[in-house]
N, C-alpha and C positions, 0 to 999 in steps of 0.2 A: 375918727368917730365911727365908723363903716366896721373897721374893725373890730368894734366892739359891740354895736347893734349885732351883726350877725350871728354871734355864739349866743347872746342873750335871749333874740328871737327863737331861735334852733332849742333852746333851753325851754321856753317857754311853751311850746311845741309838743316837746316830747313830755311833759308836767300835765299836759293835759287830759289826755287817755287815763293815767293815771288818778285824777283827782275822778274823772266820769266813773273811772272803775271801784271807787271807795263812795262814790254816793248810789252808788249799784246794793250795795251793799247795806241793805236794811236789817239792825239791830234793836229797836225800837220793841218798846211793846205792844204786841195790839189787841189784848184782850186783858188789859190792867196788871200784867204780873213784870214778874223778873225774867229777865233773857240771860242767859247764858250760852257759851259757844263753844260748840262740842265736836268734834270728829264725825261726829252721825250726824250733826246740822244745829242749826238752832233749838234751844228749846225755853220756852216760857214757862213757866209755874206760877199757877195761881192757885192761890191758898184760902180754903173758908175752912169756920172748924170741923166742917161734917164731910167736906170733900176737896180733894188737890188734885188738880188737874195737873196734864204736861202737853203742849202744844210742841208740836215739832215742825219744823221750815226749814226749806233749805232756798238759800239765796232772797229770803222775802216769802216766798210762797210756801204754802203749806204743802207737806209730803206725803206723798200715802202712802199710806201704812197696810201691809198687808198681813204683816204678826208686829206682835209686841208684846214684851212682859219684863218684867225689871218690881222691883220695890223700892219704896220709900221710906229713911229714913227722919223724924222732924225731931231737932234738939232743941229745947226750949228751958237754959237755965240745967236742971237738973235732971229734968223730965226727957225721956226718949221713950218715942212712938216710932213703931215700924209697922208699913199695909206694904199689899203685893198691890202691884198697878196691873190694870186691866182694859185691854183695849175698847173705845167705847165710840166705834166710829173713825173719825180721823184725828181721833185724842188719846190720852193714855188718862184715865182716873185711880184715884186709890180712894176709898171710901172709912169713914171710923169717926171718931172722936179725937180732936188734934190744937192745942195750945199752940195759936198761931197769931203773929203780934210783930211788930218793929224789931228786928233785931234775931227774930228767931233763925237756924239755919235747918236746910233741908239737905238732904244725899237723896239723889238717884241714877238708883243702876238700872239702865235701863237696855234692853238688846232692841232693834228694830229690825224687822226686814228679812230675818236671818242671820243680821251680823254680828259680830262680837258685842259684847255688851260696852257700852260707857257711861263713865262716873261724870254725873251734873253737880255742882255746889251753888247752892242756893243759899241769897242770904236777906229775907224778907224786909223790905222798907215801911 
């Protein structure tokens, strides 16, 4: 029986770091939108009709941001809206008029910090 405790326990062991280091790992959303997970870090989008935010994190915490510019695409059915995003603090905004709803999808390209730019797809709940 020793025999088999041993590797089980030693298993059980090494599973653990691992489980601590995926609940390390905040995906969630904390300012009501959609997360998606990007190269550059997390990013959230929240959508009303008059403005879309993009929240950027990396690990849980919020990043700062010292440049940022990218734009936004919103496909809604047949309709496609594009704004440029504009840093506004520790957020990225795009401002306009935008049919936003269950179902709709967003594209943002976004560059941060200096680096390459990356592609977010968003797809509104």
């Amino acid at each position: 029986m020793k025999k088999f405790l041993i590797p089980l326990l030693a298993a059980s062991a090494l599973a653990l770091p691992a489980t601590a280091l995926y609940a390390a790992e905040d995906h969630a959303p904390k300012f009501g939108g959609v997360v998606v997970e990007t190269k550059a870090g997390d990013m959230e989008l929240v959508a009303k009709p008059d403005l879309i935010v993009i929240h950027v994190s990396d690990h849980g915490k919020a990043m700062k941001l010292t440049s940022a510019t990218g734009k936004i695409t919103v496909f809604n059915g047949n309709d496609k809206t594009e704004a440029p995003l504009a840093l506004a603090g520790d957020k990225l905004e795009a401002k306009g008029s935008f049919k936003v709803g269950a179902g709709t999808k967003v594209l943002a390209e976004v560059a941060l910090n200096g680096k390459p730019a990356v592609s977010a797809r968003f797809t509104l709940k």
